[in-house]
KOLMARLUM-443626 format. One record per residue (C-alpha): residue number from 1; residue in one letter; chain; x, z, y. Coordinates in pm, 1 decimal. Example, Ala and Ser with C-alpha at 12.3 -4.5 7.8 and 13.67 -1.06 7.14 Angstrom:
REM residues 2
[1, 'a', 'A', [1230.0, 780.0, -450.0]]
[2, 's', 'A', [1367.0, 714.0, -106.0]]
This chain:
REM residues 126
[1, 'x', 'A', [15509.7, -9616.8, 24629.9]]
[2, 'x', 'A', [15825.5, -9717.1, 24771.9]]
[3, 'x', 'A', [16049.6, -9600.2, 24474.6]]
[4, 'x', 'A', [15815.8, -9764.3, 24262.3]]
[5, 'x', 'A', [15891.9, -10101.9, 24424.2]]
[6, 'x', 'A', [16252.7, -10012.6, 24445.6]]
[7, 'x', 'A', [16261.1, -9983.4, 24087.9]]
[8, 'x', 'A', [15973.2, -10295.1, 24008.6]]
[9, 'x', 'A', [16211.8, -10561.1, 24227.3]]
[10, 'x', 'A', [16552.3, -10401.1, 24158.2]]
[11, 'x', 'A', [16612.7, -10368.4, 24541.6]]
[12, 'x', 'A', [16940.6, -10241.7, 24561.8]]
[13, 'x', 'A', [16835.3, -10025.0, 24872.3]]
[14, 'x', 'A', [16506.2, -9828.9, 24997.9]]
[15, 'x', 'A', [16547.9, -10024.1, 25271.1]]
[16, 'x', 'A', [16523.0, -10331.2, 25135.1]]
[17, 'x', 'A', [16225.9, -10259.6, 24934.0]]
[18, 'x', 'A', [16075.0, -10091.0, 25307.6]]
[19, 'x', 'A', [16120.1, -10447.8, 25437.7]]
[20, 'x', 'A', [15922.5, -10596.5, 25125.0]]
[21, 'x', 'A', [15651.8, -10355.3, 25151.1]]
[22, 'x', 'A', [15571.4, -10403.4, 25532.7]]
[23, 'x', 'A', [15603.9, -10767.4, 25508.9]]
[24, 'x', 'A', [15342.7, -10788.7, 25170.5]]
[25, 'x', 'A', [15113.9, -10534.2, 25284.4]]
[26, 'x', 'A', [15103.6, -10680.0, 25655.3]]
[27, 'x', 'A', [15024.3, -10996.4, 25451.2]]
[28, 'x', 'A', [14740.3, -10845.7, 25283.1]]
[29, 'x', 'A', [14552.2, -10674.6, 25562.8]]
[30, 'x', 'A', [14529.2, -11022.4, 25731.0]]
[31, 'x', 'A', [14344.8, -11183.7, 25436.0]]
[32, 'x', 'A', [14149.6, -10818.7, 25302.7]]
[33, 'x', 'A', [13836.5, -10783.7, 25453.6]]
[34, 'x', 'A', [13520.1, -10498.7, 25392.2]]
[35, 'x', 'A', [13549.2, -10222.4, 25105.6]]
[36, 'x', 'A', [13803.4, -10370.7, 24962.3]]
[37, 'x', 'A', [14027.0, -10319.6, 25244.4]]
[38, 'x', 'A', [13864.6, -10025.3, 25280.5]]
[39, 'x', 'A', [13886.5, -9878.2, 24945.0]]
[40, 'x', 'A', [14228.4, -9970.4, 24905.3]]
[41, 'x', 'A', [14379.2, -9789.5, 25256.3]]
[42, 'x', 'A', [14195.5, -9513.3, 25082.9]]
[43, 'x', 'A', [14454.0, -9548.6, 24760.5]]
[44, 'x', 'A', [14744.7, -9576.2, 24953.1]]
[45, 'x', 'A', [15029.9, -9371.3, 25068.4]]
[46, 'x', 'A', [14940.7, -9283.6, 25443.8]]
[47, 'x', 'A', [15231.7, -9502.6, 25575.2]]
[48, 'x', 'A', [15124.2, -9811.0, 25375.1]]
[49, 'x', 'A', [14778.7, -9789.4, 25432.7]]
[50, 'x', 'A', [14878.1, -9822.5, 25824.5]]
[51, 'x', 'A', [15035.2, -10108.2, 25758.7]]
[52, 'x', 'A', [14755.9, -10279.7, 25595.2]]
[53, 'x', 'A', [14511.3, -10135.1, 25819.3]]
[54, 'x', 'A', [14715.1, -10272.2, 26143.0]]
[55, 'x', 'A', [14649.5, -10608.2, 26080.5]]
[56, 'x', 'A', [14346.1, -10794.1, 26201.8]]
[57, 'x', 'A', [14204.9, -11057.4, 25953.7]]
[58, 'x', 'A', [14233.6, -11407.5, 25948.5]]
[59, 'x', 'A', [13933.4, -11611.8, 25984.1]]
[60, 'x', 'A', [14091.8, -11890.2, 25698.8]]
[61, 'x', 'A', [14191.4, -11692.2, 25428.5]]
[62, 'x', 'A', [14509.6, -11790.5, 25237.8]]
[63, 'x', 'A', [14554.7, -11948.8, 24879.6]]
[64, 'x', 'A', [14834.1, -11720.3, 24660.5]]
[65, 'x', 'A', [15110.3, -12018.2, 24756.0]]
[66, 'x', 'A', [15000.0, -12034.6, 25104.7]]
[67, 'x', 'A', [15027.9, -11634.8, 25110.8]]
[68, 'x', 'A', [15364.0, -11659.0, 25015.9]]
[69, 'x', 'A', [15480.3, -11978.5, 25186.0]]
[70, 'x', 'A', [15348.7, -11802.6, 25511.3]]
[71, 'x', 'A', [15552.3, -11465.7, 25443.0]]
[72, 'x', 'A', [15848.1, -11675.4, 25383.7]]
[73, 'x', 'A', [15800.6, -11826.9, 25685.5]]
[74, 'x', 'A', [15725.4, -11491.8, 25895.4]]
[75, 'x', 'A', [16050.2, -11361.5, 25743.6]]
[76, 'x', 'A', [16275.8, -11652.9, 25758.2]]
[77, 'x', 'A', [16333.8, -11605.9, 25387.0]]
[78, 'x', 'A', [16338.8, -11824.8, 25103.3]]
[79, 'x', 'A', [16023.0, -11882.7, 24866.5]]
[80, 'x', 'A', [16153.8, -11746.9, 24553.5]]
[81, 'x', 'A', [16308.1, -11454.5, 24736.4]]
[82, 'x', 'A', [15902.3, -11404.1, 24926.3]]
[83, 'x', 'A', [15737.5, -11435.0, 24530.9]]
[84, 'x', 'A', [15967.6, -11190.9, 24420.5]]
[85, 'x', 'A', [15868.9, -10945.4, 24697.8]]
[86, 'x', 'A', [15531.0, -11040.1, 24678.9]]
[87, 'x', 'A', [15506.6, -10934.1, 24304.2]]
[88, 'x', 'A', [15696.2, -10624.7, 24319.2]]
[89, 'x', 'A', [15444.4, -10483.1, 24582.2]]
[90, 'x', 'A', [15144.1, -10613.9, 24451.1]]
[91, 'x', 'A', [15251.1, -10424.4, 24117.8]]
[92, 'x', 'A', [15280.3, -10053.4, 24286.9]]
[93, 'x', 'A', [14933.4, -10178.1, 24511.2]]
[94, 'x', 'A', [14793.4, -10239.7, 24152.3]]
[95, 'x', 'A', [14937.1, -9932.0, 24039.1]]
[96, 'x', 'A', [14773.3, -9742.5, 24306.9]]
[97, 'x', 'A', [14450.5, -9916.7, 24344.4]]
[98, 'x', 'A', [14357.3, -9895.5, 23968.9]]
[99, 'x', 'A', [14245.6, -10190.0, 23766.7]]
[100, 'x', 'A', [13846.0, -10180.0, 23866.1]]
[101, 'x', 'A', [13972.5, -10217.5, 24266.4]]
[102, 'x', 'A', [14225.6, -10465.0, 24156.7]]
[103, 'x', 'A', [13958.4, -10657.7, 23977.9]]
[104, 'x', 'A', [13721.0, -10627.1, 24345.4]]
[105, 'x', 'A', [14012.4, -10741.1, 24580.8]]
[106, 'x', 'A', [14115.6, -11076.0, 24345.4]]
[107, 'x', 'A', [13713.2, -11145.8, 24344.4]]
[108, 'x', 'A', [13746.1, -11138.6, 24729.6]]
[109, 'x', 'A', [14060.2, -11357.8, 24776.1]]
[110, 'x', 'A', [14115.4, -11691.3, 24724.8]]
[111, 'x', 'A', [14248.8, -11867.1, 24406.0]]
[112, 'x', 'A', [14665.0, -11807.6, 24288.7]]
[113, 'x', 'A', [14647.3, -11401.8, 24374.7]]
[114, 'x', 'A', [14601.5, -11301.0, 24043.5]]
[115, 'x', 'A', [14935.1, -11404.5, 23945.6]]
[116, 'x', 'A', [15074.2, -11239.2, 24215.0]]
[117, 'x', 'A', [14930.3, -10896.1, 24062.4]]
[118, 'x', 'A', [15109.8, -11012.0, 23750.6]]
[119, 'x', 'A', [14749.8, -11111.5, 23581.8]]
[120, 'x', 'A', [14639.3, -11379.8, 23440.3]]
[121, 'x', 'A', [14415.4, -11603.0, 23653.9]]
[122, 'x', 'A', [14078.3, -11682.9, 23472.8]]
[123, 'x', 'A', [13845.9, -11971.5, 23563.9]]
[124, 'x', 'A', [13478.1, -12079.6, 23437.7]]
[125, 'x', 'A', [13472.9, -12339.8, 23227.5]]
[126, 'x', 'A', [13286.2, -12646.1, 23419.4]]
């Protein structure tokens, strides 16, 4: 998984992309609750799924932007720089969790995550 986000973000050290992957996936066990979280620990390398499955969940979950805004704060590092991270792990957690889990875990969240997974986010016409 690592390599994979290496390569994905162009980190020019593993590293770097360590750093990314601890800070997104610590992200995403705060706002992952039930089978998702679950079923995706379960898809994951054993370090990464510790990660995720250290954090406790928020009680508010996060919009996408708020995700990211809240990384970049936690990290002290700049927006684009967080989006950037945020996307190359969400690929390789993508890559790992298959499209059908993918699908589950963007149900569960709230709205701007899909673009994160580099999909396209769908709404219901009103």
């Amino acid at each position: 998984m690592l390599e994979k986000v290496r390569y994905e973000g162009a980190y020019p050290t593993r590293e770097r992309a360590d750093e990314a992957v601890r800070l997104v996936l610590a992200g995403l066990g705060r706002q992952l609750t039930g089978d998702e979280r679950v079923d995706l620990a379960a898809c994951l390398p054993l370090e990464a799924a510790r990660v995720l499955t250290a954090q406790i969940p928020d009680t508010r979950p996060l919009t996408g932007w708020a995700f990211v805004k809240d990384l970049a704060a936690r990290a002290g590092a700049s927006l684009a720089t967080t989006r950037w991270d945020t996307g190359s792990v969400f690929s390789a957690v993508a890559a790992h969790a298959g499209p059908e889990l993918t699908g589950r875990i963007l149900r569960q969240l709230p709205s701007g995550y899909a673009l994160l997974f580099g999909q396209a986010e769908l709404t219901q016409a009103a």
